[in-house]
C-alpha positions as a LaTeX table, in Angstrom:
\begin{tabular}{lrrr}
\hline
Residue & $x$ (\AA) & $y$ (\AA) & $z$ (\AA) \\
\hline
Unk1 & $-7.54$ & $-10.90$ & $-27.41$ \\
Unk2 & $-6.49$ & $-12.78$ & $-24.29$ \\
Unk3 & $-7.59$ & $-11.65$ & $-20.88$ \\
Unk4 & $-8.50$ & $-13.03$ & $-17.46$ \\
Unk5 & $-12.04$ & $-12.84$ & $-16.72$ \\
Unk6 & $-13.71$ & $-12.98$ & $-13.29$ \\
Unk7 & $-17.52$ & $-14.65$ & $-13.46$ \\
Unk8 & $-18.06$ & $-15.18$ & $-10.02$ \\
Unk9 & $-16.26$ & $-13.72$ & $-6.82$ \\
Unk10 & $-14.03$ & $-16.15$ & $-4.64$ \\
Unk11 & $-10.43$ & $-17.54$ & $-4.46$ \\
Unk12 & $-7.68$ & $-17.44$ & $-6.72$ \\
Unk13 & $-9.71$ & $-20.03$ & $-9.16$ \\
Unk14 & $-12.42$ & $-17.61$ & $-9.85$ \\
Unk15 & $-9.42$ & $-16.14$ & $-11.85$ \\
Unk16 & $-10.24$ & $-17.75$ & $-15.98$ \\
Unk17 & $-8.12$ & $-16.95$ & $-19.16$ \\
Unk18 & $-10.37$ & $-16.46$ & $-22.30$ \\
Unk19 & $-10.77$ & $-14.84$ & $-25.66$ \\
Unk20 & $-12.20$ & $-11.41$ & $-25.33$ \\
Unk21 & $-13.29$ & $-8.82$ & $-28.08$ \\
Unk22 & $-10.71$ & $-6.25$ & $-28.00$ \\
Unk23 & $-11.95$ & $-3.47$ & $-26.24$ \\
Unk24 & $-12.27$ & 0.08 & $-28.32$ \\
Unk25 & $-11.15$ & 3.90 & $-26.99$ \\
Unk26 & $-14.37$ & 5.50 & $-26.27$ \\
Unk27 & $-14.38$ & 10.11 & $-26.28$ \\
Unk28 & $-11.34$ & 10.89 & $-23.83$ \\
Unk29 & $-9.93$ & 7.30 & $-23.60$ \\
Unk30 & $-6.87$ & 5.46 & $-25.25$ \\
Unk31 & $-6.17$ & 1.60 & $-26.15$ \\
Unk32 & $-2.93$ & 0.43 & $-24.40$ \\
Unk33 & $-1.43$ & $-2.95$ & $-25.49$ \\
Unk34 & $-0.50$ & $-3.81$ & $-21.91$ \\
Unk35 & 3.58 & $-4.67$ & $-21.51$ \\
Unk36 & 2.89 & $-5.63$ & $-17.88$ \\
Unk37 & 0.45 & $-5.48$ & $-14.70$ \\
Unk38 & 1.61 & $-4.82$ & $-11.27$ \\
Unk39 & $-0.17$ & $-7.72$ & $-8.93$ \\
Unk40 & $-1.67$ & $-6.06$ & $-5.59$ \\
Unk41 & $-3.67$ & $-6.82$ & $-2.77$ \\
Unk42 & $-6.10$ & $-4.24$ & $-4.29$ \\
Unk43 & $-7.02$ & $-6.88$ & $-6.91$ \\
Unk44 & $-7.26$ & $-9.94$ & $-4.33$ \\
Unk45 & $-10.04$ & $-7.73$ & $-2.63$ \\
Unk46 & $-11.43$ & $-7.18$ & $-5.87$ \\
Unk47 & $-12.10$ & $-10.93$ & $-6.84$ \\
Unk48 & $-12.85$ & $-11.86$ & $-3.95$ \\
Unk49 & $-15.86$ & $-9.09$ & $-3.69$ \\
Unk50 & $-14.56$ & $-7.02$ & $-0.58$ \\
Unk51 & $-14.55$ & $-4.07$ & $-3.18$ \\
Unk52 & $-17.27$ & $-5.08$ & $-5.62$ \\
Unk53 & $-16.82$ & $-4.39$ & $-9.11$ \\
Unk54 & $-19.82$ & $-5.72$ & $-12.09$ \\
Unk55 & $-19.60$ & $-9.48$ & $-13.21$ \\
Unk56 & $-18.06$ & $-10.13$ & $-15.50$ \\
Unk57 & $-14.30$ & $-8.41$ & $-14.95$ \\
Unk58 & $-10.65$ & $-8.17$ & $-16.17$ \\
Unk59 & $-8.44$ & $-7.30$ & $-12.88$ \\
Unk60 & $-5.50$ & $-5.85$ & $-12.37$ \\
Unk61 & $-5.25$ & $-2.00$ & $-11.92$ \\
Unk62 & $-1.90$ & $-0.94$ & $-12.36$ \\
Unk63 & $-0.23$ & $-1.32$ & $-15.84$ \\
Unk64 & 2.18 & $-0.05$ & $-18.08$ \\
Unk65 & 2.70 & 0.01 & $-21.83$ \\
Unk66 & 2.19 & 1.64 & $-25.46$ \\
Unk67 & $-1.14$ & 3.56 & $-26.55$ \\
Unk68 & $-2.03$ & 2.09 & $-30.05$ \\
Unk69 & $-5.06$ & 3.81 & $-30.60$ \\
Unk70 & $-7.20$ & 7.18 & $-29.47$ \\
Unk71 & $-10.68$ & 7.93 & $-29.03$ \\
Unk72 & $-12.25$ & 11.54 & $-29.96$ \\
Unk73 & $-11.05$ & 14.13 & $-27.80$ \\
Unk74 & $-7.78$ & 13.42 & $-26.54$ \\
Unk75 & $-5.02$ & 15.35 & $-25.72$ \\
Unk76 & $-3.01$ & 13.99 & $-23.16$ \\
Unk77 & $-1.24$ & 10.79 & $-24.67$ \\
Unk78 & $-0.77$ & 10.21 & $-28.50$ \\
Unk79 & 0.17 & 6.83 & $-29.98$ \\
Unk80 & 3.13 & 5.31 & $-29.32$ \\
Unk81 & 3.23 & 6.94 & $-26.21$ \\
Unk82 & 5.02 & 4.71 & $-23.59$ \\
Unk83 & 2.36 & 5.35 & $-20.21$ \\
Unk84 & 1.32 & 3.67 & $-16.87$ \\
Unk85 & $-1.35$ & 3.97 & $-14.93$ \\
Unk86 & $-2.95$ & 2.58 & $-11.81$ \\
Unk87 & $-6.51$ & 2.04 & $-9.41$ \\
Unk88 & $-8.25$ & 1.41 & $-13.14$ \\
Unk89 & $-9.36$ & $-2.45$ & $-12.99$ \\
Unk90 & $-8.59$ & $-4.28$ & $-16.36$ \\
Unk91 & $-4.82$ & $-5.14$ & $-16.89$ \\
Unk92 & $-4.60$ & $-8.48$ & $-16.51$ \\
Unk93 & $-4.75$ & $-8.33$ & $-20.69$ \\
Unk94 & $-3.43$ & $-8.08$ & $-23.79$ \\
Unk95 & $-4.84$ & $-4.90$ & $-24.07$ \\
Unk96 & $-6.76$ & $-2.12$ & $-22.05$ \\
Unk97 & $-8.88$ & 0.80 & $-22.60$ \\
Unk98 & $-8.25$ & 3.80 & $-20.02$ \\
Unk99 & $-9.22$ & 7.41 & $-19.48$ \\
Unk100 & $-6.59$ & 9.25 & $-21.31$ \\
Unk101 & $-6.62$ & 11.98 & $-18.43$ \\
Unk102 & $-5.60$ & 9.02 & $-15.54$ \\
Unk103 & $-2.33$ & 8.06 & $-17.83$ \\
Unk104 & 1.30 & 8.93 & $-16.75$ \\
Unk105 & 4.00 & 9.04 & $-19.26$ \\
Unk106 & 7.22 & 7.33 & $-18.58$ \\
Unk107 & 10.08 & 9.36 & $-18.96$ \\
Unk108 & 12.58 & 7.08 & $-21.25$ \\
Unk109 & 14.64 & 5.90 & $-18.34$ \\
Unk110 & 11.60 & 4.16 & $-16.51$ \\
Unk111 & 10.87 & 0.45 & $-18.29$ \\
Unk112 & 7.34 & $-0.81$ & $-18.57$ \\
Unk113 & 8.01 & $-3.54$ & $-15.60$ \\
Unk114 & 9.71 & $-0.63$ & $-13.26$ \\
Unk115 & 6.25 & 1.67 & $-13.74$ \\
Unk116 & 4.19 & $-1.33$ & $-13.51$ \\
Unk117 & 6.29 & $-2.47$ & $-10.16$ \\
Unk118 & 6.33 & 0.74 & $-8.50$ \\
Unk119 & 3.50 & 3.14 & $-9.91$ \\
Unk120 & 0.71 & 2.35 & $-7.46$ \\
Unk121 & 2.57 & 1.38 & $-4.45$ \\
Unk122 & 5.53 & 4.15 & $-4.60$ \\
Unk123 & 2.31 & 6.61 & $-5.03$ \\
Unk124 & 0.79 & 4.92 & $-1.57$ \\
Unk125 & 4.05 & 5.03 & $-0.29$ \\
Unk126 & 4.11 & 8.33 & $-1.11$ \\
Unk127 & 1.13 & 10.06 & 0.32 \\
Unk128 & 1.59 & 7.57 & 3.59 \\
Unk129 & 4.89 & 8.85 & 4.56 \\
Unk130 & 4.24 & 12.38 & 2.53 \\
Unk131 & 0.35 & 13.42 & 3.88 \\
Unk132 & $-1.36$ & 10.63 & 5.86 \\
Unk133 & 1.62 & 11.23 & 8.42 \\
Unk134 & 4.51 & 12.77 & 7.28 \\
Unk135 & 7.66 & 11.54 & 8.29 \\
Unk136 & 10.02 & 13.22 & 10.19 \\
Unk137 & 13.77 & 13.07 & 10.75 \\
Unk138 & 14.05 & 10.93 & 14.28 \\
Unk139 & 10.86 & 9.22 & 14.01 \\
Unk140 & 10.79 & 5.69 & 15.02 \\
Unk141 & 8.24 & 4.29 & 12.83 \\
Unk142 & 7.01 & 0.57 & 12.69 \\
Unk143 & 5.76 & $-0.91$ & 9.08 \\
Unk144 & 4.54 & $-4.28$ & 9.16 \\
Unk145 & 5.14 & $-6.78$ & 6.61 \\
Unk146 & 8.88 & $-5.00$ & 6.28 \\
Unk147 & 9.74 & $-7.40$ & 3.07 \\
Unk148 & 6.74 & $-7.24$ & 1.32 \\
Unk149 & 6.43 & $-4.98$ & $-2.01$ \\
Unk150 & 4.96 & $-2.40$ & $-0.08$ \\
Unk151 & 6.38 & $-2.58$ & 3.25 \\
Unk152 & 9.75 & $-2.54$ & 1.56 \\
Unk153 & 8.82 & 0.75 & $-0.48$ \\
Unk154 & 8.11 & 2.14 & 2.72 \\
Unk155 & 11.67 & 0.94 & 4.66 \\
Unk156 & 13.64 & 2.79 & 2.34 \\
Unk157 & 11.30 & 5.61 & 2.00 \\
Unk158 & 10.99 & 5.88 & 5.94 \\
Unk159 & 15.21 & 5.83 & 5.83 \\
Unk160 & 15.19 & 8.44 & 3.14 \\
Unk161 & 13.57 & 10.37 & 5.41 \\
Unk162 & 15.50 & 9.70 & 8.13 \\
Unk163 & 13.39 & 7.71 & 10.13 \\
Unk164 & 14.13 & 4.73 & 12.31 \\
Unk165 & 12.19 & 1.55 & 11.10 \\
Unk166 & 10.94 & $-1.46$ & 13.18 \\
Unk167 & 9.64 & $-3.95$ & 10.92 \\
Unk168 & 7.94 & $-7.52$ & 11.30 \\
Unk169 & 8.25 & $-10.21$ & 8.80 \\
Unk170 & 7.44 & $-14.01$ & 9.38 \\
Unk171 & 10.75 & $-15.49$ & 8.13 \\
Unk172 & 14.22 & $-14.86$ & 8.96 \\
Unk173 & 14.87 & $-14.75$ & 5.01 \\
Unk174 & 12.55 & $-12.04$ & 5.02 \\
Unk175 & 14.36 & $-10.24$ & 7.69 \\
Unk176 & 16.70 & $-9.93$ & 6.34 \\
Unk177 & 15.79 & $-8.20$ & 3.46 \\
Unk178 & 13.95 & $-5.79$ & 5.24 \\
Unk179 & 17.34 & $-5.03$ & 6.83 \\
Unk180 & 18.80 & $-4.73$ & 3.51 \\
Unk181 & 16.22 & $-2.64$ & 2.82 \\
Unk182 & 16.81 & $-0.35$ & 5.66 \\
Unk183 & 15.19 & $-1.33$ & 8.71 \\
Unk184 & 17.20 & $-0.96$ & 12.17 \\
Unk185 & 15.35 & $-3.61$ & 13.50 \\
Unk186 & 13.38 & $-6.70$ & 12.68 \\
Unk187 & 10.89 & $-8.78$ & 14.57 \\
Unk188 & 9.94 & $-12.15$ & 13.73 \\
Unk189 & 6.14 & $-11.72$ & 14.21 \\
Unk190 & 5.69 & $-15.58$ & 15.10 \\
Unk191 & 8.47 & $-15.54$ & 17.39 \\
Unk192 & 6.89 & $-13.47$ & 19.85 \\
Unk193 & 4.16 & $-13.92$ & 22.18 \\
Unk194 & 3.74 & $-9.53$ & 23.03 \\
Unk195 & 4.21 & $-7.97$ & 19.67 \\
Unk196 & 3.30 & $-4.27$ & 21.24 \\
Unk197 & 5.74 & $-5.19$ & 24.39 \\
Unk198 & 8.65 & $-6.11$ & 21.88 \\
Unk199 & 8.02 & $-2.57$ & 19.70 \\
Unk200 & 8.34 & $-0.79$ & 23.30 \\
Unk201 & 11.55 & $-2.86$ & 23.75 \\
Unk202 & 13.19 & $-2.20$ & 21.15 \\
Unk203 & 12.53 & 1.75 & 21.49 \\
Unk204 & 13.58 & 2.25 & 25.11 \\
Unk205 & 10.16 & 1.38 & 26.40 \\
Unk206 & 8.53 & 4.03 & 24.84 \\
Unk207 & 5.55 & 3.88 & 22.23 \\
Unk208 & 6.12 & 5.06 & 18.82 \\
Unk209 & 4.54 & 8.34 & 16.74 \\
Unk210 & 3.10 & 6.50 & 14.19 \\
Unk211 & 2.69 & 2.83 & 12.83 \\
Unk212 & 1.86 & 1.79 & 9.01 \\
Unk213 & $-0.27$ & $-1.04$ & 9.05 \\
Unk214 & $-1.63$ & $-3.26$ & 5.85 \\
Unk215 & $-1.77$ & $-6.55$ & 7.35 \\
Unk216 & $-5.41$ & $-5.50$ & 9.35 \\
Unk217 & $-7.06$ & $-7.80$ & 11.19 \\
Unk218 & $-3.98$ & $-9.89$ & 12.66 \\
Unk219 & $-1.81$ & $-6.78$ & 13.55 \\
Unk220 & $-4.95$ & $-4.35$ & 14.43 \\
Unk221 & $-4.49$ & $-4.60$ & 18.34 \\
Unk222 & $-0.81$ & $-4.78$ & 18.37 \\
Unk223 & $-0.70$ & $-1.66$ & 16.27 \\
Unk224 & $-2.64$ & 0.19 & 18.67 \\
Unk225 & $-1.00$ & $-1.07$ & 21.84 \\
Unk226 & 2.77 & 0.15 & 19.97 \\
Unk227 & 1.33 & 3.76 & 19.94 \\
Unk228 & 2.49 & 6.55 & 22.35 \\
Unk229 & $-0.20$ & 8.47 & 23.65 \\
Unk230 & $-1.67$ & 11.04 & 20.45 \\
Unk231 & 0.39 & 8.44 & 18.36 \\
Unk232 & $-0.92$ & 7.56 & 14.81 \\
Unk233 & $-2.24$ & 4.46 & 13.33 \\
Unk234 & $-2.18$ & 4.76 & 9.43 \\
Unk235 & $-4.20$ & 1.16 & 8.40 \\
Unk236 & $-3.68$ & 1.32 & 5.04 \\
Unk237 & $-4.30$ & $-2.32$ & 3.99 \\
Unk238 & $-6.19$ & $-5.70$ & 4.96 \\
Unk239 & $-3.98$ & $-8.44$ & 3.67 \\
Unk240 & $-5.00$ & $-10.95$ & 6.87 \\
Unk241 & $-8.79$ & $-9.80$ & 6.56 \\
Unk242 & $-10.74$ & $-6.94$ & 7.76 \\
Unk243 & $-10.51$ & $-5.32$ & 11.33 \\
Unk244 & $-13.68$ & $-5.85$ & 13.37 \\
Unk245 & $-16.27$ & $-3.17$ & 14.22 \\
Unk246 & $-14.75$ & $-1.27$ & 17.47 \\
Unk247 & $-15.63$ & 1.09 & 20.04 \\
Unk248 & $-13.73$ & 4.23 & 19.25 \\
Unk249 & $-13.35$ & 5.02 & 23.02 \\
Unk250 & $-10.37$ & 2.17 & 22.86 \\
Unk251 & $-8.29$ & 5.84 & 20.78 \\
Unk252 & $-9.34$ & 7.76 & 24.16 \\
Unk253 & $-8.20$ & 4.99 & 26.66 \\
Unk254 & $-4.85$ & 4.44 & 24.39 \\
Unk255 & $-3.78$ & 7.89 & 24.86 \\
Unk256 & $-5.63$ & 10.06 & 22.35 \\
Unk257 & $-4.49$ & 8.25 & 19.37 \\
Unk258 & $-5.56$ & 8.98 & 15.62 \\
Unk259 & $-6.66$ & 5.87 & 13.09 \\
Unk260 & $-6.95$ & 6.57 & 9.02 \\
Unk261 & $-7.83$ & 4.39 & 6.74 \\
Unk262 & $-6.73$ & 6.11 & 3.58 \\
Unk263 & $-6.85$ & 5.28 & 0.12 \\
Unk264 & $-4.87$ & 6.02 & $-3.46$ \\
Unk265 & $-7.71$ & 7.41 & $-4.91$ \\
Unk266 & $-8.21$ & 10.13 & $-2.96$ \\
Unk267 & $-4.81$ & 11.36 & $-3.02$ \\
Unk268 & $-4.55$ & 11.23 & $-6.74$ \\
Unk269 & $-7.92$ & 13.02 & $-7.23$ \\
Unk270 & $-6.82$ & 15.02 & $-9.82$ \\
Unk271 & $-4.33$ & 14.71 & $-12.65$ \\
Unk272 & $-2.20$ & 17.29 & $-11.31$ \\
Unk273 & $-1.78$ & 15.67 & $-8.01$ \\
Unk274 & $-1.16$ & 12.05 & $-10.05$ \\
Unk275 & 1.77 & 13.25 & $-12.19$ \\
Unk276 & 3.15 & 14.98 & $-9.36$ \\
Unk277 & 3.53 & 12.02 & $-6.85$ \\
Unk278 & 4.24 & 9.65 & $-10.10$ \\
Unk279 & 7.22 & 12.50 & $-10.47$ \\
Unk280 & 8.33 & 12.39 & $-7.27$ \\
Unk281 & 8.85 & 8.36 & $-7.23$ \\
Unk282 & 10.30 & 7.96 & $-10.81$ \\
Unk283 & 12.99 & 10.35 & $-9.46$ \\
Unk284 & 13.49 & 8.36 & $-5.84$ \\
Unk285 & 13.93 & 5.54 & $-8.55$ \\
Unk286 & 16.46 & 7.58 & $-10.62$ \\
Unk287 & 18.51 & 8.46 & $-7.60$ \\
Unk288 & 18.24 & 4.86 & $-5.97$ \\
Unk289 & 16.56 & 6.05 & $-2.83$ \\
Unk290 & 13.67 & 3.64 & $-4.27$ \\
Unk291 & 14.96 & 0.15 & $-5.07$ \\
Unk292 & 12.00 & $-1.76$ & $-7.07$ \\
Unk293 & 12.45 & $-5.73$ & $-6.76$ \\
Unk294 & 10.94 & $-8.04$ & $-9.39$ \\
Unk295 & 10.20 & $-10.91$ & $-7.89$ \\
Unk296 & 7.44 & $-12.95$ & $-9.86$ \\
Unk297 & 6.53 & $-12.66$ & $-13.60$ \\
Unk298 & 3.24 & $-14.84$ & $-14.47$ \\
Unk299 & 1.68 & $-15.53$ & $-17.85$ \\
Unk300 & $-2.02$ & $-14.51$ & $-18.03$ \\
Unk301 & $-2.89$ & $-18.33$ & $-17.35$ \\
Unk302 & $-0.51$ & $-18.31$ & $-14.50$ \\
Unk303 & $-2.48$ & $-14.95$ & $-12.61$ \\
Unk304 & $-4.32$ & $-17.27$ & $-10.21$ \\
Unk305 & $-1.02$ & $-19.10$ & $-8.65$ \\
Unk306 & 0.28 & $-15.35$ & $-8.68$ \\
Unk307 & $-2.92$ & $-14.35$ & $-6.21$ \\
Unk308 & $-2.01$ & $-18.04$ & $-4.51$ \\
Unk309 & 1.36 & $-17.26$ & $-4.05$ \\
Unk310 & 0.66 & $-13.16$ & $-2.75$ \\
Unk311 & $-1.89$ & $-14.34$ & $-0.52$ \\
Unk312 & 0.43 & $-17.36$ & 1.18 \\
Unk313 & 3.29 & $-15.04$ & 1.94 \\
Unk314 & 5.08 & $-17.16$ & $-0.19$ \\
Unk315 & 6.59 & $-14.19$ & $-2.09$ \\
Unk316 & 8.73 & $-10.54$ & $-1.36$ \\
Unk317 & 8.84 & $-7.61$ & $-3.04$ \\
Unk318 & 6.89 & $-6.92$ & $-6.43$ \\
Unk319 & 4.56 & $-9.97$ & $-8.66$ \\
Unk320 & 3.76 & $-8.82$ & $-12.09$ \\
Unk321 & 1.64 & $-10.59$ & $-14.54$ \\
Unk322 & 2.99 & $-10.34$ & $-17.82$ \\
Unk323 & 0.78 & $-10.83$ & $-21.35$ \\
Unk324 & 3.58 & $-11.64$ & $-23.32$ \\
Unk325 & 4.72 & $-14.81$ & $-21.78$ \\
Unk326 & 7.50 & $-14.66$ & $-23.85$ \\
Unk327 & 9.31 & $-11.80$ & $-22.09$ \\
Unk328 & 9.05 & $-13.80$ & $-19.13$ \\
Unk329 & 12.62 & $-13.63$ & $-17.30$ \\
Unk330 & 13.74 & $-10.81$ & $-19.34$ \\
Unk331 & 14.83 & $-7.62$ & $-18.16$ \\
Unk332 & 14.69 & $-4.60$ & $-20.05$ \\
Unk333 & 17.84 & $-2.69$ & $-19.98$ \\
Unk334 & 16.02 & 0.04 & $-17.98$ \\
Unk335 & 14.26 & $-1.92$ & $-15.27$ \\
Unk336 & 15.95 & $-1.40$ & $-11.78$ \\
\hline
\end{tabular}
């Protein structure tokens, strides 16, 4: 079968098509022929060796398609099952094995690019606004990188909740769909010499509750200077790089404020908890208060300009790669 393989860490060229044996379901696992693979930052930091995974590697870890085969044991899928899943490296492929027990099934109104678009960043979104801090009604809450795929899950989810947004994008384009997307106000990170000053502007000179941060090292300091004092900085992401090493009395002398640096995994621990929060944003889907953009679809040869194109800003809302380059363009009847 086709499948991109990763030999060596490093840029978006590291990223190689080639002919794989097709992999079999071990006890407890399942074969999926892979309809389509979300494209996330998570797998940039994977090939690039920030999160180190054994040479060779197929990335990509969220997915969605149809089991076509079982291994021994299993009881939570059958074939033909329509599933998704997510933080399991190895969809960016015709086909993938995966532990039976980390598969969701997709209720029949949920397409195979709408799970593979939303699944693992509607769950982050989820346990951001939900448990790392949860959102209140009146909350002023800033979310960098507004028009991003993420940071545009989180606009509307913020709204949902009735919370004010302040976003920053780098474009005006891009403003504007974070505005679309919900966000009372926009700033145009390049335009500004005082990020933090501009936040406190724009909220009657006050510091916020809580800010939701994946850009890292670029928007560390301004993050932390938008806080009010026992405010909340949620860093949930690196897209510009890592943050430096710090000196954690800079929380004391900004007030008393909290940092987290959360991750998916933990919040999905168990399978419970992972059909639950999948639940939960399949029905904000249903009821629009999620709206997933498609942005990108990429063959398998095409996954390194996808990673190009992510990494440049070049892009808003979702990339997907897609194995069947046929279906390329097409929209299932289904998809959002």
């Amino acid at each position: 079968m086709r499948a991109i393989q990763v030999y060596e860490v490093g840029g978006p060229e590291v990223l190689q098509e080639a002919k794989v044996d097709q992999p079999r379901p071990g006890p407890g696992e399942a074969l999926v022929e892979v309809a389509a693979s979300g494209v996330n930052f998570l797998d940039v930091y994977h090939r690039e060796g920030r999160y180190s995974l054994p040479l060779p590697f197929t990335p990509g870890a969220e997915g969605a398609g149809t089991v076509v085969e079982v291994g021994p044991g299993v009881a939570d899928v059958a074939v033909g099952d329509r599933v998704g899943w997510v933080e399991i490296p190895g969809t960016y492929a015709e086909r993938a094995v995966v532990d039976s027990s980390r598969l969701v099934p997709l209720p029949d109104d949920i397409g195979f690019e709408t799970a593979a678009a939303v699944l693992l960043q509607g769950m982050t979104a989820h346990y951001l606004v939900k448990d790392a801090y949860p959102v209140q009604g009146g909350d002023t809450v800033l979310v960098h990188a507004a028009a991003g795929g993420m940071g545009l899950l989180l606009t509307q989810l913020i709204t949902h909740l009735g919370g004010r947004v302040i976003g920053t994008t780098s474009t005006t384009a891009k403003a504007e769909l974070a505005k679309r997307a919900g966000a009372a106000e926009v700033i145009l990170s390049s335009a500004v010499d005082d990020l933090a000053a501009e936040v406190r502007r724009l909220n009657g000179g006050q510091g916020l509750p809580v800010v939701f941060d994946g850009v890292g090292a670029h928007t560390f300091d301004a993050s932390l200077a938008s806080l009010r004092p026992r405010g909340h900085l949620v860093l949930f992401g690196a897209a510009s790089g890592a943050v430096p090493p710090f000196d954690p009395i800079r929380l004391a002398h900004g007030g008393s404020l909290t940092l987290i640096r959360p991750s998916l995994g933990h919040f999905i621990a168990d399978r419970s908890e992972l059909l639950r929060r999948a639940a939960d944003v399949f029905e904000w889907v249903r009821s629009k208060a999620l709206e997933v953009t498609v942005t990108g679809r990429y063959a398998l040869s095409e996954a390194a300009q996808a990673h190009s194109d992510l990494e440049a800003r070049r892009t808003t809302g979702k990339l997907l790669v897609v194995p069947d380059a046929a279906a390329i363009g097409r929209r299932e009847e289904t998809q959002s």
